[in-house]
C-alpha positions as CSV (number, residue, x, y, z in Angstrom):
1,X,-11.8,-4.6,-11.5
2,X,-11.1,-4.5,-15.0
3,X,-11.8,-1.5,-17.0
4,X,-15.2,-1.3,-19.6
5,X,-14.1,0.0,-23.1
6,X,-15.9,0.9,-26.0
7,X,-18.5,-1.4,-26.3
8,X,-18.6,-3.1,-23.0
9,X,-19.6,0.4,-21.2
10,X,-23.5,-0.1,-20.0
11,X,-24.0,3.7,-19.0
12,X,-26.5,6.0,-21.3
13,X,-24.5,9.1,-20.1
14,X,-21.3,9.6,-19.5
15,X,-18.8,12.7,-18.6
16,X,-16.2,12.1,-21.1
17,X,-12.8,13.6,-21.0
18,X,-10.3,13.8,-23.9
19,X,-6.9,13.0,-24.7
20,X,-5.5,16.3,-23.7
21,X,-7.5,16.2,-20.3
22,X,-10.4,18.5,-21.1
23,X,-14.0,18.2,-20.0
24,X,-16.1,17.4,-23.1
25,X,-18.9,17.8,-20.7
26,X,-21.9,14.7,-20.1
27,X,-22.6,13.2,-23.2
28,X,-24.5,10.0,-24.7
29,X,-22.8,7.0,-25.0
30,X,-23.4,6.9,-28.5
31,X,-22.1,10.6,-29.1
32,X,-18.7,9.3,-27.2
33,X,-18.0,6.5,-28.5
34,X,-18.8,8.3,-31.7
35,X,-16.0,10.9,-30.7
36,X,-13.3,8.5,-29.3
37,X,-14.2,6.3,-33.3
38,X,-13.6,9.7,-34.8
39,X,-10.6,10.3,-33.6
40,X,-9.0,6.6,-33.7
41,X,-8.7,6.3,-29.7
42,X,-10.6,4.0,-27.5
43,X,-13.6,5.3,-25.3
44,X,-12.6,3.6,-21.7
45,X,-14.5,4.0,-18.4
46,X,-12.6,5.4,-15.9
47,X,-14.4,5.9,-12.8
48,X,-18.2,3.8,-13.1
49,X,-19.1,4.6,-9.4
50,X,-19.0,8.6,-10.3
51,X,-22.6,9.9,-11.7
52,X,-22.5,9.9,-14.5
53,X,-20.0,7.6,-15.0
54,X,-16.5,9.2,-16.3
55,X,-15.3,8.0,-19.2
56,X,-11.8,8.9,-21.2
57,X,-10.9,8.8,-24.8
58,X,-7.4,7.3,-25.3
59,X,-5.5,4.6,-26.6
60,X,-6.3,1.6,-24.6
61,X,-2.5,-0.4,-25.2
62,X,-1.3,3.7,-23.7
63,X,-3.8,3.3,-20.6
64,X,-2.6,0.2,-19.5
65,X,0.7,0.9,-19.9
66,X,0.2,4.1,-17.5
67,X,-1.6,2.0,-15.0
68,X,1.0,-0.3,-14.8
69,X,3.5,2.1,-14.5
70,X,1.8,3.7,-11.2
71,X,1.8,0.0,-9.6
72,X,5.3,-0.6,-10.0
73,X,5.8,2.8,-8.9
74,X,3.5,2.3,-5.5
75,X,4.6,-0.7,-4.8
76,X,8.4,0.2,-5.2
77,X,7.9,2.6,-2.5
78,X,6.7,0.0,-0.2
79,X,8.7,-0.6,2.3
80,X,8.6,-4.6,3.4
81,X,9.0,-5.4,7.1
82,X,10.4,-8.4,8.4
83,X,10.4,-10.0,12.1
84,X,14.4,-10.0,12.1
85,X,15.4,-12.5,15.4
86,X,18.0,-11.8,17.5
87,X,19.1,-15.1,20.2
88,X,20.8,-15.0,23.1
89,X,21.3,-17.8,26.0
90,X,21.8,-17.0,29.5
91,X,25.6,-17.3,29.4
92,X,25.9,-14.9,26.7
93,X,29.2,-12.9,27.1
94,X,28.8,-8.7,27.5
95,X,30.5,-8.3,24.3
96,X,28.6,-10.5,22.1
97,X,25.2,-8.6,23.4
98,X,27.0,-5.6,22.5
99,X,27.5,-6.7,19.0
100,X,23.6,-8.0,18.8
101,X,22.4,-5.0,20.0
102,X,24.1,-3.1,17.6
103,X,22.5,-5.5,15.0
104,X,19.4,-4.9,16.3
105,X,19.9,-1.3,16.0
106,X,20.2,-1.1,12.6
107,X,17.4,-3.4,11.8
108,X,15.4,-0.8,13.9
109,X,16.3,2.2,12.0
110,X,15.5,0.4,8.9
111,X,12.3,-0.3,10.7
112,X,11.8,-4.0,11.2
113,X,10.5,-5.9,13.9
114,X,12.8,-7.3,16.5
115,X,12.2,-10.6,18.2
116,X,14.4,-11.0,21.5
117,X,15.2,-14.6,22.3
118,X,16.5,-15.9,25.4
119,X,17.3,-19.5,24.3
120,X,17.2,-22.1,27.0
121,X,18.5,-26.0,27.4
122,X,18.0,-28.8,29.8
123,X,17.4,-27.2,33.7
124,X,17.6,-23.7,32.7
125,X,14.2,-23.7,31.2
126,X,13.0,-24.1,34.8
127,X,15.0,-21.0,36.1
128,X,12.2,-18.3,38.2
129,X,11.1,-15.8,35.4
130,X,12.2,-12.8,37.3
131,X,16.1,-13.6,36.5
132,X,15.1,-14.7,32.9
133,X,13.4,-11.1,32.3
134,X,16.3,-9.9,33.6
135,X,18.3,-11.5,31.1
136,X,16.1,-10.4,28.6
137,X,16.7,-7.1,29.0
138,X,20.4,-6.8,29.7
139,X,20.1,-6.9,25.5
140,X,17.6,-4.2,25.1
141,X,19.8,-1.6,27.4
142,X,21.8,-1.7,25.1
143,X,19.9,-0.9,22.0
144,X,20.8,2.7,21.1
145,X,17.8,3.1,18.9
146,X,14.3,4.2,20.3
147,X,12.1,1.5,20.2
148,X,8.6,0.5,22.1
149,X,7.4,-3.1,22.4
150,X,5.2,-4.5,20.2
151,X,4.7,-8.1,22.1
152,X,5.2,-8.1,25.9
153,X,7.7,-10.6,27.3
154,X,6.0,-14.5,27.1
155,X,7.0,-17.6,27.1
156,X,7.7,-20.3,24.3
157,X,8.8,-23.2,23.7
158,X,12.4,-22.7,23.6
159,X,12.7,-19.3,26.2
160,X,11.0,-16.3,26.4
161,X,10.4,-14.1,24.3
162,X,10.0,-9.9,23.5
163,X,9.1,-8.2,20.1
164,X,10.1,-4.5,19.6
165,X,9.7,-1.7,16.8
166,X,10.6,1.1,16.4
167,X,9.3,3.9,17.9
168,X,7.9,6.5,15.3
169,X,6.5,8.9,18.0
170,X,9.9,9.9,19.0
């Protein structure tokens, strides 16, 4: 939604504020636009759901810049998650899960997702589910971070799988 100025506003009344943040009260558009001329600013519509329709006198080039300002601001405080993958196969030695789990960890507290992998080849694929589970999990014992599952344990095309997060609750 791109903001009305000067001209472009289509409301008979607005609630105008100035530059220094004071109500002016609800004027006519033409007293307004007279006020924000007289002064040398812009008269820019603010909020056009509100009724009447605020509108603010200001330098227009100055506006924009303070909008933009607040996005980059939001959006730097975003935090991006990523599906981080950890993969393991069924011969997997105890300290190499160690070392994955503490991976894992740390991806947790920094509070991506965590995609368990139990990679299978040739017969092992046809192995009873109950040892590949607990296979599966030999990894998330050791994860020191609290964490609930987001995806239950299912099958794919190369293993099963399990998808955890971190657990905010706790």
């Amino acid at each position: 939604m791109r903001e009305r100025i000067n001209n472009q506003i289509r409301a008979n009344e607005l609630r105008v504020i100035n530059l220094d943040g004071e109500n002016l009260g609800v004027l006519s558009f033409k007293d307004a636009l007279a006020k924000a001329m007289e002064q040398g600013m812009d008269l820019i519509e603010i909020s056009p759901q509100a009724v009447p329709p605020i509108a603010k006198i200001m330098d227009f080039g100055k506006y924009q810049y303070e909008q933009n300002k607040k996005q980059k601001k939001a959006k730097s405080g975003a935090h991006k998650t990523e599906t981080k993958s950890v993969q393991i196969k069924i011969g997997t030695g105890d300290n190499d899960l160690s070392l994955k789990a503490r991976k894992a960890s740390e991806w947790l507290k920094e509070g991506h997702r965590i995609k368990v992998e139990l990679f299978l080849s040739g017969r092992s694929k046809y192995m009873a589910d109950n040892f590949l589970r607990e296979r599966l999990d030999r990894v998330l014992h050791l994860i020191t971070t609290e964490y609930k599952i987001a995806e239950d344990y299912k099958k794919g095309p190369k293993g099963p799988t399990i998808t955890i997060e971190r657990d905010t609750k706790k």
